[in-house]
C-alpha positions, -999 to +999 in steps of 0.1 A: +428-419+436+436-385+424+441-401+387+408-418+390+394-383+401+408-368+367+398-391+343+363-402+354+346-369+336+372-379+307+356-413+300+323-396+285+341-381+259+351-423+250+332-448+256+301-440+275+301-475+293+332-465+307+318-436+334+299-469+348+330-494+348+350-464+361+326-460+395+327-497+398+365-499+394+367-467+418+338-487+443+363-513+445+393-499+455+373-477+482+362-512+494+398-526+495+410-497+510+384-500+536+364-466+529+326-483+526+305-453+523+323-438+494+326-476+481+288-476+484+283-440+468+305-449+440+284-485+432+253-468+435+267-439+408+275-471+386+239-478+386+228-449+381+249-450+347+232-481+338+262-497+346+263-534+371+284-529+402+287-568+404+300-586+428+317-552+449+280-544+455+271-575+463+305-581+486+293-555+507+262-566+510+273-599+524+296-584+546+269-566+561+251-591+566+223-588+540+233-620+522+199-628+510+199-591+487+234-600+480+224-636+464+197-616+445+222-594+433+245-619+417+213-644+404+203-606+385+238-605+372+241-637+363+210-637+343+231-608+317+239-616+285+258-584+276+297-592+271+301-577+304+282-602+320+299-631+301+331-622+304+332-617+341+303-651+351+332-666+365+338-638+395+302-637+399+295-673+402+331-677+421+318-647+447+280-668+446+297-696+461+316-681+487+287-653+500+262-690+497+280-712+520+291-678+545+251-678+546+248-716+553+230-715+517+255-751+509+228-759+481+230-728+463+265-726+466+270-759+456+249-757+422+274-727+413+306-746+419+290-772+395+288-748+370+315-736+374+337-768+373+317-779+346+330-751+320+362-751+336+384-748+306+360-711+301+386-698+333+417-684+317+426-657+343+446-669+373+424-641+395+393-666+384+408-692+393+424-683+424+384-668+431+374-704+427+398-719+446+388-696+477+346-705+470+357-739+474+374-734+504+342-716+519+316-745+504+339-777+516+346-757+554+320-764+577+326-732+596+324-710+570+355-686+569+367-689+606+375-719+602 
């Protein structure tokens, strides 16, 4: 963390987009590491940058319970066209599935699986596709992730 704490005010002097990506990378890992507040803190600083916190933001959301702001979230991220968005519309629509069918939402998590089988040559990365593999898990269980 202390590396990420050093080159954060770095990243101006670069690529401006970066300070955004950075508090999004940074929200992450306080979310993996189990540290929600400071995840929070850090997504809401990627905002601020004009940056998209998505699907970390999102995540959390769902974990929380607030499923219906954390669909919202992904359909407004979804709906970029920057290469940004592109690039990562298979984690987003991957992560759409799985917090749709937690939520008993099988329709709209059904209707993302189908596009997301339906470009499936699009998927290079093996984290995508290990993403998609876990939606599809949640969408075809009937008991959502307990089961």
């Amino acid at each position: 963390m202390s590396a990420i704490e050093l080159a954060i005010p770095k990243l101006s002097e670069e690529e401006t987009w970066s300070i955004g990506d950075g508090y999004r990378v940074r929200g992450d890992i306080h979310a993996m590491i189990g540290d929600m507040t400071a995840a929070r803190a850090d997504y809401a600083a990627a905002y601020a940058c004009g940056w998209d916190a998505e699907p970390g933001n999102a995540v959390l959301l769902a974990e929380s319970g607030h499923h219906d702001a954390a669909l919202t979230a992904l359909n407004r991220a979804l709906s970029g066209s920057t290469w940004y968005h592109l690039q990562r519309r298979g984690i987003l629509l991957a992560n759409k599935v799985r917090i749709a069918a937690m939520a008993n939402q099988r329709e709209i998590a059904a209707e993302a699986m189908t596009e997301l089988g339906a470009d499936a040559g699009r998927w290079t990365q093996a984290s995508v596709h290990a993403l998609i593999n876990e939606a599809r898990y949640y969408l075809e269980s009937s008991a959502g992730p307990e089961a």
